[in-house]
C-alpha positions as CSV (number, residue, x, y, z in Angstrom):
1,X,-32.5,8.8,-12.2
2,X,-31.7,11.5,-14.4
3,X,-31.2,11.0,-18.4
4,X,-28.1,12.1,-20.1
5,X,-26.6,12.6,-23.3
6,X,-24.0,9.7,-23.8
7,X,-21.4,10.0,-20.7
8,X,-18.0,7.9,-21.0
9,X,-18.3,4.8,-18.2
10,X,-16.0,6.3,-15.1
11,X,-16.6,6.0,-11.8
12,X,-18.0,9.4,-10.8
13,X,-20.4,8.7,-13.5
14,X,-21.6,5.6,-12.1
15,X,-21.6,7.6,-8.8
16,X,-24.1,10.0,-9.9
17,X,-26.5,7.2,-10.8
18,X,-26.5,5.2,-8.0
19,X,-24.5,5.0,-4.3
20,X,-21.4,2.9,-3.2
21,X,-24.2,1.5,-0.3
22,X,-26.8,0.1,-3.9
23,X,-23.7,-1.3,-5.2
24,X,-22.5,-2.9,-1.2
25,X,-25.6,-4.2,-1.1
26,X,-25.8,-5.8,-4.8
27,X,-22.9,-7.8,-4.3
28,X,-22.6,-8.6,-0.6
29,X,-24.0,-11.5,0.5
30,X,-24.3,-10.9,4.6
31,X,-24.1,-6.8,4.2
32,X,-27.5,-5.5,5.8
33,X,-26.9,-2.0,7.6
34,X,-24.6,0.3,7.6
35,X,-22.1,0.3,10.6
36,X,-23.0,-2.9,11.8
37,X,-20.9,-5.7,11.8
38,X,-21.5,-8.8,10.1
39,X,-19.3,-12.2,8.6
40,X,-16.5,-11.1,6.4
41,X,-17.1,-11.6,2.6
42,X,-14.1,-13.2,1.5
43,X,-12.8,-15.6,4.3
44,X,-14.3,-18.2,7.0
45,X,-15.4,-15.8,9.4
46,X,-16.6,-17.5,13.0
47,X,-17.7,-14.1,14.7
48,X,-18.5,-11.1,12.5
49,X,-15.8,-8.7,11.9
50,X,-15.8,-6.9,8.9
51,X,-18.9,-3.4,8.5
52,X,-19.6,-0.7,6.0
53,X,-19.5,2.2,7.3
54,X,-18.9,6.1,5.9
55,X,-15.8,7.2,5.6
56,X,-15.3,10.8,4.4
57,X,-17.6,11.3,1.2
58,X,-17.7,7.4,1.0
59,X,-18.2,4.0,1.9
60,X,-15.7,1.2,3.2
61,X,-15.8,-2.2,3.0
62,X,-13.6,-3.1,6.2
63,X,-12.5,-6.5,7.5
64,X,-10.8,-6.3,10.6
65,X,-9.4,-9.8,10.1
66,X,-7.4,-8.8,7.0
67,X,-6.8,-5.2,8.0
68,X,-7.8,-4.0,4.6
69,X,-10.6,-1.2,3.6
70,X,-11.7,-1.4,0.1
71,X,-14.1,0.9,-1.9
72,X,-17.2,-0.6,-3.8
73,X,-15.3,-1.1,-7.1
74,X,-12.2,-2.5,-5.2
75,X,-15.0,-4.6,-3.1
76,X,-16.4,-5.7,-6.9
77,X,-13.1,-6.1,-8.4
78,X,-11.6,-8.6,-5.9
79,X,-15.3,-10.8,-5.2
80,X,-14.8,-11.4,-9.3
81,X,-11.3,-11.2,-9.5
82,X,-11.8,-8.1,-12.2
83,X,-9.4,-5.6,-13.8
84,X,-11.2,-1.9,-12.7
85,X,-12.6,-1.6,-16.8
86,X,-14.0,-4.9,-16.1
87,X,-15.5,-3.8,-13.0
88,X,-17.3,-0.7,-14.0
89,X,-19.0,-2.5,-17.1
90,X,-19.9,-5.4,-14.5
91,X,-21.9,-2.7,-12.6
92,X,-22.8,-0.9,-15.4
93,X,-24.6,-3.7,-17.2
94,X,-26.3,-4.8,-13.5
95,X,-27.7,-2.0,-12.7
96,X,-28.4,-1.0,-16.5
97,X,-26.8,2.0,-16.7
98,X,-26.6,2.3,-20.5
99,X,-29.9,3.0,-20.5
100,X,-28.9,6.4,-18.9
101,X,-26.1,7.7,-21.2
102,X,-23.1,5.4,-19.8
103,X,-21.2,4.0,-23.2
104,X,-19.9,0.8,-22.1
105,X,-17.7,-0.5,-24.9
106,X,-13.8,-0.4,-24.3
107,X,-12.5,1.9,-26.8
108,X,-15.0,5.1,-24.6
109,X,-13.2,3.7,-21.5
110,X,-11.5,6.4,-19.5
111,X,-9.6,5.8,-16.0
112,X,-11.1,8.0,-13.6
113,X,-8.8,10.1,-11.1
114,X,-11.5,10.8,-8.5
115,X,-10.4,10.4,-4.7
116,X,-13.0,8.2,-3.4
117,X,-11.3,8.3,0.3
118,X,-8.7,7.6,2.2
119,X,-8.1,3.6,4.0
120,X,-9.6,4.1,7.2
121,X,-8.1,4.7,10.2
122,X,-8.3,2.4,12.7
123,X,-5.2,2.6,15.2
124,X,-5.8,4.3,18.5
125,X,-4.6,7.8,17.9
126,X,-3.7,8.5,21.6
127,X,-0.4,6.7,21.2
128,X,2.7,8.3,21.7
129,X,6.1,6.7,20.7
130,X,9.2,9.1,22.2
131,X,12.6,8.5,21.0
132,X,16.1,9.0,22.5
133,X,18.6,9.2,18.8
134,X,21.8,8.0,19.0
135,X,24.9,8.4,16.2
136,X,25.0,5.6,13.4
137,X,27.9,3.4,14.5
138,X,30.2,0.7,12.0
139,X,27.8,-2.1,13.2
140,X,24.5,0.3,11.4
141,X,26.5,1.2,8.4
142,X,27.5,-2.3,7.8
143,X,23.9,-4.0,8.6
144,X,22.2,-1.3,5.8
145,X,24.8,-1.1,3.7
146,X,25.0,-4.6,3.1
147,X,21.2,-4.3,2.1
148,X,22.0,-1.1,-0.3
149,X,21.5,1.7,1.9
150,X,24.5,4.4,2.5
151,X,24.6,6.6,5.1
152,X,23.2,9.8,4.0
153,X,20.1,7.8,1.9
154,X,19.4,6.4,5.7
155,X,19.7,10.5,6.7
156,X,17.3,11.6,4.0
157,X,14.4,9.0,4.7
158,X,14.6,10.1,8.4
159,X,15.5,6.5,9.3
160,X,17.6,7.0,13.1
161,X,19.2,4.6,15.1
162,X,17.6,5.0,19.0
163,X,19.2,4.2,22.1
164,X,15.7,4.3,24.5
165,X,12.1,4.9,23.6
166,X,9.0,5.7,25.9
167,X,5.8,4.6,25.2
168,X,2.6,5.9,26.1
169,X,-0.9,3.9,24.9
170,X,-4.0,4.5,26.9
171,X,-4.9,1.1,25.0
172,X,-2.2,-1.4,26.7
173,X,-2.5,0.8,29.8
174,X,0.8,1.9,29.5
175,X,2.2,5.5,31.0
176,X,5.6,6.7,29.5
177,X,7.0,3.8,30.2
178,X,10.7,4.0,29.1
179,X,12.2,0.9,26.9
180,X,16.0,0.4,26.4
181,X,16.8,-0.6,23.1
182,X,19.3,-3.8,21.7
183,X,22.0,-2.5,19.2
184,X,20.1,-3.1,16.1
185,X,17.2,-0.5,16.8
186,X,15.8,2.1,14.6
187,X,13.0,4.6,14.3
188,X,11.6,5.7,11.1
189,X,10.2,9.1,11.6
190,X,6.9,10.6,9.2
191,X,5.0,13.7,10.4
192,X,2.5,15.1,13.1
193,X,-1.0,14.0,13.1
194,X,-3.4,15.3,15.7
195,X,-1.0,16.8,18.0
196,X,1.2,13.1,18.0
197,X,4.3,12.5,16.1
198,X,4.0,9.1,13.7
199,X,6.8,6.8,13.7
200,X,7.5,3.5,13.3
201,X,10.2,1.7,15.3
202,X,12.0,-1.4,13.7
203,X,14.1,-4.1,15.4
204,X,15.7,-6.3,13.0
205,X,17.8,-8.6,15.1
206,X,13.9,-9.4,16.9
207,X,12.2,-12.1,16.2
208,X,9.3,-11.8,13.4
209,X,6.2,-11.0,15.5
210,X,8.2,-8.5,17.6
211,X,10.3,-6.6,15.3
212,X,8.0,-3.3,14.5
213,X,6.2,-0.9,17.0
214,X,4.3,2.0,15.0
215,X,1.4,4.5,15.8
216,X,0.9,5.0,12.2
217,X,-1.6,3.4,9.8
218,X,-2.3,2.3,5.9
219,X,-2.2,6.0,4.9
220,X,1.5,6.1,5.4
221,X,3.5,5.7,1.9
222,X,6.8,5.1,3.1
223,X,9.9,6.9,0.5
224,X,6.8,9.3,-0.6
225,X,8.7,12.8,0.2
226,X,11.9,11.1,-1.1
227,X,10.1,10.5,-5.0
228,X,10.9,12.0,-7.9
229,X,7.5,13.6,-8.5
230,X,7.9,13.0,-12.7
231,X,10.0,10.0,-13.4
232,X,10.1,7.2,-16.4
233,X,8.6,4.4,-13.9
234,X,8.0,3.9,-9.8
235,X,8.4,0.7,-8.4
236,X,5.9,-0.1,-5.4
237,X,7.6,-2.7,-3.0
238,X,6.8,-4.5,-0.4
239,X,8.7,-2.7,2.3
240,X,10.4,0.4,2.8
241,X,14.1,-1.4,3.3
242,X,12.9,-2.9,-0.2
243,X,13.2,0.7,-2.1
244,X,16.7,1.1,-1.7
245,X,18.2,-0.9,-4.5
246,X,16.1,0.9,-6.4
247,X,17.3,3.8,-5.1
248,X,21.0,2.5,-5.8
249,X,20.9,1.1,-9.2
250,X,18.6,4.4,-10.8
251,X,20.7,6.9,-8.6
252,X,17.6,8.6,-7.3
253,X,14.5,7.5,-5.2
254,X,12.0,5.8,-7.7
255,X,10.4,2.8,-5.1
256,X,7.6,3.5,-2.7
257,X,5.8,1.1,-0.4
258,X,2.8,0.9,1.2
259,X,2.9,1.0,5.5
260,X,2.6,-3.0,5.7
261,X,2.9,-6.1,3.5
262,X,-0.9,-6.8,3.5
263,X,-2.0,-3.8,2.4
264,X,-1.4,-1.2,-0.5
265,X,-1.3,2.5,-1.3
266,X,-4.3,4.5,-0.6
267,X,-6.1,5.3,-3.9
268,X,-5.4,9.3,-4.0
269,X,-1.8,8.2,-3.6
270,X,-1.9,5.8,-6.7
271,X,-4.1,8.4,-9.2
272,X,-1.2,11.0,-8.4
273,X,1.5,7.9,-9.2
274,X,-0.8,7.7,-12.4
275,X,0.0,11.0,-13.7
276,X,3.7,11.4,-12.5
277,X,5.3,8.6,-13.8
278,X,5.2,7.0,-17.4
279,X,5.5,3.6,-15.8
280,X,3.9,2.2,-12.6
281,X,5.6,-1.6,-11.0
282,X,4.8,-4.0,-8.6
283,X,7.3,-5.8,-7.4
284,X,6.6,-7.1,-3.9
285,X,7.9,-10.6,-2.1
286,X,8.5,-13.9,-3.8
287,X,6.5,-15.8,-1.1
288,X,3.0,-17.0,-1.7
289,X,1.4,-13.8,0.0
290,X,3.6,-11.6,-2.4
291,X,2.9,-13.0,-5.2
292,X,-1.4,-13.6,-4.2
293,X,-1.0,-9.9,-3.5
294,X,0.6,-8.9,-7.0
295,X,-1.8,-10.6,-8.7
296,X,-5.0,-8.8,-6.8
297,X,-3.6,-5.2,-7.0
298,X,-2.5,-5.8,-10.8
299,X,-5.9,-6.7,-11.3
300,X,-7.7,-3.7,-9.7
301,X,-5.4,-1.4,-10.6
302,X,-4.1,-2.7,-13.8
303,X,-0.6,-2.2,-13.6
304,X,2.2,-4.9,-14.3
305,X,3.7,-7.0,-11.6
306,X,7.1,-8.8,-12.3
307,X,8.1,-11.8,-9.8
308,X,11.9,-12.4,-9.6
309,X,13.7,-16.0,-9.1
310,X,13.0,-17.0,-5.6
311,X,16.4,-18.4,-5.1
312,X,18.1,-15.3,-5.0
313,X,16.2,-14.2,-2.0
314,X,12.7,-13.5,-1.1
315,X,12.5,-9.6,-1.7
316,X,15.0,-7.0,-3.4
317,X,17.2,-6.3,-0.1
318,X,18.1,-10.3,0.3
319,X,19.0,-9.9,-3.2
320,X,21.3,-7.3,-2.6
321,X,22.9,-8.9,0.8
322,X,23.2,-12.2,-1.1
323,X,24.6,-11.1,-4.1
324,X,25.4,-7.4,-4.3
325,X,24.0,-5.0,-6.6
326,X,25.2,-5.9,-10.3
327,X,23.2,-9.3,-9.7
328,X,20.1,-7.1,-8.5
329,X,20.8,-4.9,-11.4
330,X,20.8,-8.0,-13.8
331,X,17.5,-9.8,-12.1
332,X,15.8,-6.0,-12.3
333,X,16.8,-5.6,-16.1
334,X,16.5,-9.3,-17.1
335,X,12.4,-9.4,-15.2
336,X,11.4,-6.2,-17.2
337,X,12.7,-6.5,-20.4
338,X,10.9,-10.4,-20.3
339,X,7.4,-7.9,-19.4
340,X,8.0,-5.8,-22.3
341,X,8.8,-2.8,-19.9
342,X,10.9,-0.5,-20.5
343,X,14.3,-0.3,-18.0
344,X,15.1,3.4,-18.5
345,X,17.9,2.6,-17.1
């Protein structure tokens, strides 16, 4: 390895040095190969389902059981339950790295910005999801509006109400198979990718395990063409229903969230978040797996989370229905001002 005048301790420094696969195989405990499946790291696992394998100019740690990819410092930071400083000194001091330039004391610590990769993509790209639009009707406006969203913030987020959908998945052996829709059904439209249009359809009124059909995956931010690019703070919710009291209360788009509950923002997304916005918030559900999850991405990306009364409802658009928006208004201000953050409001 090559020796350096002293270097600050950040990522692409430690990168240099050694590989994401010395640092995999370091702290892994059933990680042998690359691409080859073996017992996931962080659960009971009966039947291996989690691999390493390349990913761009990287590595990812993937568990197929949590849908999650994580990069060897988010792999390190969760197995130790680190903050990302605490995580590069960890490595740093393991593999000795001070002993080629790296300065390791807090004060030389500098966040890196580097795009290590993408999540992976794992959904079968050959789906096709075809929608017949139909005109929002009193029953729409009412069931949105009584969760924060008008009519033309529903128009600008590209959220329509459908009549009929096709679907076409090599997967589930399905060939353009057409699907009438109840009257609580809605598409919400993102881009083209690969020659197929991504969208995700939602059907409230459906029971849990039934209400979303997508061809889209964890590199979706939903609401991020609607954010002000350079804003005071940017709350990142659990859902995208979930950004619109934001949306109400600050007068402009300021929530983003990530393309399911169990996941988060892809790191490129997050380092851009970083240098927009003075102040970065989680605020996700006020259930057990909102709260675990608030705790793990506060930790590895060291931002602040703030948890709301769970009697008012379980996320930010129950709030709203229950209560209306001066109570969300007064939980929002109340919750940040007991963090020491700043409403700008």
């Amino acid at each position: 390895m090559e020796r350096w005048a002293n270097k600050p301790l950040r990522a692409e420094e430690i990168l240099k040095l050694i590989s994401p696969i010395d640092i995999f195989k370091r702290y892994s405990d059933n990680f042998q190969k690359v691409g080859t499946k073996f017992k996931a790291d962080f659960r009971k696992d009966p039947n291996p389902s989690a691999i390493i394998s390349r990913y761009g100019s990287t590595f990812l740690y993937r568990d197929f059981g949590e849908n999650e990819s994580l990069n060897c410092f988010q792999y390190v930071a969760r197995k130790y339950n680190l903050s990302f400083r605490e995580t590069l000194q960890l490595i740093s001091n393991d593999f000795n790295l001070s002993s080629y330039g790296l300065i390791t004391n807090s004060g030389n610590f500098i966040y890196s910005t580097k795009q290590f990769s993408k999540q992976a993509e794992v959904l079968d790209y050959r789906t096709i999801i075809e929608i017949k639009k139909r005109k929002f009707n009193k029953e729409d406006l009412i069931w949105w509006g009584d969760q924060s969203w008008l009519e033309n913030m529903l128009m600008a987020a590209d959220i329509k109400p459908i009549s009929h959908f096709r679907l076409t998945s090599a997967k589930k052996n399905i060939d353009h198979k057409l699907y009438i829709c109840d009257d609580y059904s809605y598409s919400m439209d993102y881009y083209w990718n690969n020659g197929v249009f991504r969208r995700k359809l939602y059907f409230p009124k459906r029971e849990s395990h039934l209400k979303w059909l997508s061809n889209v995956d964890n590199t979706v931010v939903q609401g991020w063409d609607l954010l002000i690019k350079n804003s005071e703070i940017c709350f990142i919710t659990s859902s995208f229903k979930d950004t619109g009291p934001f949306w109400r209360i600050y007068g402009k788009p300021v929530a983003i969230a990530p393309n399911n509950e169990g996941s988060f923002i892809p790191n490129y997304v997050f380092y851009k978040l970083k240098r927009r916005h003075k102040q970065i918030v989680l605020w996700l559900d006020s259930d057990d797996t909102g709260i675990k999850n608030m705790k793990k991405f506060s930790q590895i990306y060291q931002i602040p989370y703030i948890i709301h009364n769970p009697r008012l409802g379980k996320d930010q658009s129950e709030i709203w229905k229950k209560h209306g928006g001066n109570v969300f208004r007064s939980e929002l201000i109340k919750i940040l001002e007991e963090k020491n953050i700043n409403t700008y409001l």
